[in-house]
Structures are given as structure tokens and as C-alpha cells.
N, C-alpha and C positions, 0 to 999 in steps of 0.2 A: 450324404450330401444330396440335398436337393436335385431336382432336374435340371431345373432352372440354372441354378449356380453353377453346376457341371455344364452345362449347355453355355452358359458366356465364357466359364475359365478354357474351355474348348477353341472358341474364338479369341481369346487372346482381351475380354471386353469386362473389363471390374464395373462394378454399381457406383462407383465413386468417380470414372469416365461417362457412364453410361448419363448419368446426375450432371456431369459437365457439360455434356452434347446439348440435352435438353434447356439448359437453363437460357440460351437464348428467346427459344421458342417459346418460353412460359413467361421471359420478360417483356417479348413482342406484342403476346396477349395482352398484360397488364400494361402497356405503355400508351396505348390508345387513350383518347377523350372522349366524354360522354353521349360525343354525338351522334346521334341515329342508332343511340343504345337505349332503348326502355324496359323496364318492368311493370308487367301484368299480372296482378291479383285472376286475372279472367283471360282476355288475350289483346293481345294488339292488334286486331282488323278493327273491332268493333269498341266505343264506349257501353259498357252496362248502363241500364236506366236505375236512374239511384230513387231509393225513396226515402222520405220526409222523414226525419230523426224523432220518432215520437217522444221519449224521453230526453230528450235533452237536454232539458232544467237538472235534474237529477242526476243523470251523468257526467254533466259538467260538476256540479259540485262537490262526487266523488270524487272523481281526478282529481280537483282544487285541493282537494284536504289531502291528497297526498303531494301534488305538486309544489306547494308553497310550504316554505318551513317552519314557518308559523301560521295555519287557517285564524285565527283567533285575533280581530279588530282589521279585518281589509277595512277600507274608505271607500266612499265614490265607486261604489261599482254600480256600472251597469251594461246591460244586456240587448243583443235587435236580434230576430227573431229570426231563424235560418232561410236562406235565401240560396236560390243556387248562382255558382259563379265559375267558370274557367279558371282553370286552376292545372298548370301544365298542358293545355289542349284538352281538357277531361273537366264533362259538366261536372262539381262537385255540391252539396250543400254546406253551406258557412255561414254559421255563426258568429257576430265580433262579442268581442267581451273587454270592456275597460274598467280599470279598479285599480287603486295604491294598496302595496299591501306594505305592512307592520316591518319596517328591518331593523336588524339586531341590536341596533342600539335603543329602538323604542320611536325612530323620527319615520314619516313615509318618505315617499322619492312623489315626485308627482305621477298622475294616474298613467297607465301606458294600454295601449289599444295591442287588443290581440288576435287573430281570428283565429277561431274552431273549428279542423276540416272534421264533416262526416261522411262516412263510407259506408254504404248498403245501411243509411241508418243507425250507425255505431259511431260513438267520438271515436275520432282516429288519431289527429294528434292535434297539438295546440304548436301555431306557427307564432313565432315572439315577437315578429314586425307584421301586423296586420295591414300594414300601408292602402296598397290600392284594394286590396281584396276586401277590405270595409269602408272606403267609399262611396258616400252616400245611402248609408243604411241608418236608420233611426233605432238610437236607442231608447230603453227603457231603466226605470232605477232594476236593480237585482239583491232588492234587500232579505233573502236567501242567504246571497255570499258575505255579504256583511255579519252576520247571524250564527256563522260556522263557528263549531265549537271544536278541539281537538276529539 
């Protein structure tokens, strides 16, 4: 027998008590709201200084061909050119991106406007209501994403 084990059956203290004590304390942690809770890639005093997505034609349209479940006949797409924007209190660079794609039955939906956060320069993720964080930004056609092939 372990130490450990001999050491709680000594005290009179099973792991299945021990498991019960604790479970408040672990539900107290997780019962909190997000407030004045962040996550940092870097740290929380300071914003990092972000730079300019060099590739971002191209890696936007990798991700596309996996994100969409058909790449092949989007519509109406088009693209504005990354711009930085606050984005949770953090200077970010964003890209919008609007296009109809292809659904299953062969009909589009009409076009939907998206914005593209980038981080250190990297597509980071695609946010699916682009709302305020693409207005007033000019777009351009992106006859690239039209063009995709499987």
C-alpha cells in the first residue's frame, strides 16, 4: 500500500471524501463570469505590435477550401484590404470578406459579410457576423475565391 493511501486510511479520510470536500472549491472556480478574465497569447499589461498580413490573399483562400463544403462556384465574392481595428480592446489587423457560396441543393443564400482576424501576421480565425468590424471598409471583386477548385 502506498504511503499516501496508508497516510489518509490512518486519518480516518477515503479519496471518494476527500473528492467530496473539494468539489465545492472546483465548482466556485468554474462558476465565475468572464469578467476581468483574459487570455494572452503574450501578456496582459501590454498589446503586442501587430504586423501587416503579408500573405493574406493566399491564406485566406487555403482556409476557404477547407472551410466551405463546397469551394467550387462561390458568387459575389469580394475582398478590402486589412486594416487594423479594436477587436476586444486589442489593436488587431482585419480583413472583410463577402461571397455566396454553393448550398447543397445547387441554390446560394445571398452574400454574407465576414471579417478575417490576423495575429502576428497569421489568419487567425474567421468571425461569421463581420458587422461593425467591417464598416466602412471598401471592397474589391476577389475573383481568386470564385475560381477555387476542390
Amino acid at each position: 500500500m502506498s504511503l499516501q493511501k496508508h497516510e489518509a486510511r490512518r486519518l480516518g479520510i477515503s479519496a471518494k471524501r476527500v473528492a467530496f470536500l473539494m468539489l465545492p472549491i472546483v465548482l466556485a472556480a468554474c462558476a465565475g463570469g468572464d469578467e476581468g478574465r483574459s487570455f494572452s497569447l503574450f501578456s496582459d499589461s501590454k498589446d503586442t505590435p501587430q504586423s501587416f498580413p503579408p500573405n493574406y490573399r493566399s491564406e485566406l483562400l487555403a482556409f476557404m477550401r477547407t472551410y466551405l463544403n463546397n469551394p467550387v462556384g462561390v458568387h459575389e465574392a469580394a475582398m478590402a484590404e486589412p486594416v487594423m481595428r479594436d477587436v476586444n480592446g486589442k489593436m488587431r489587423y482585419i480583413s472583410c470578406l463577402r461571397y455566396s457560396a454553393r448550398e447543397s441543393d445547387g441554390s446560394y443564400r445571398e452574400p454574407r459579410e465576414r471579417a478575417v482576424l490576423f495575429l502576428n501576421g497569421r489568419l487567425d480565425r474567421l468571425i461569421e457576423k463581420g458587422g461593425e468590424l467591417c464598416s466602412g471598409v471598401a471592397m474589391a471583386p476577389f475573383p481568386e475565391l470564385e475560381k477555387m477548385s476542390r
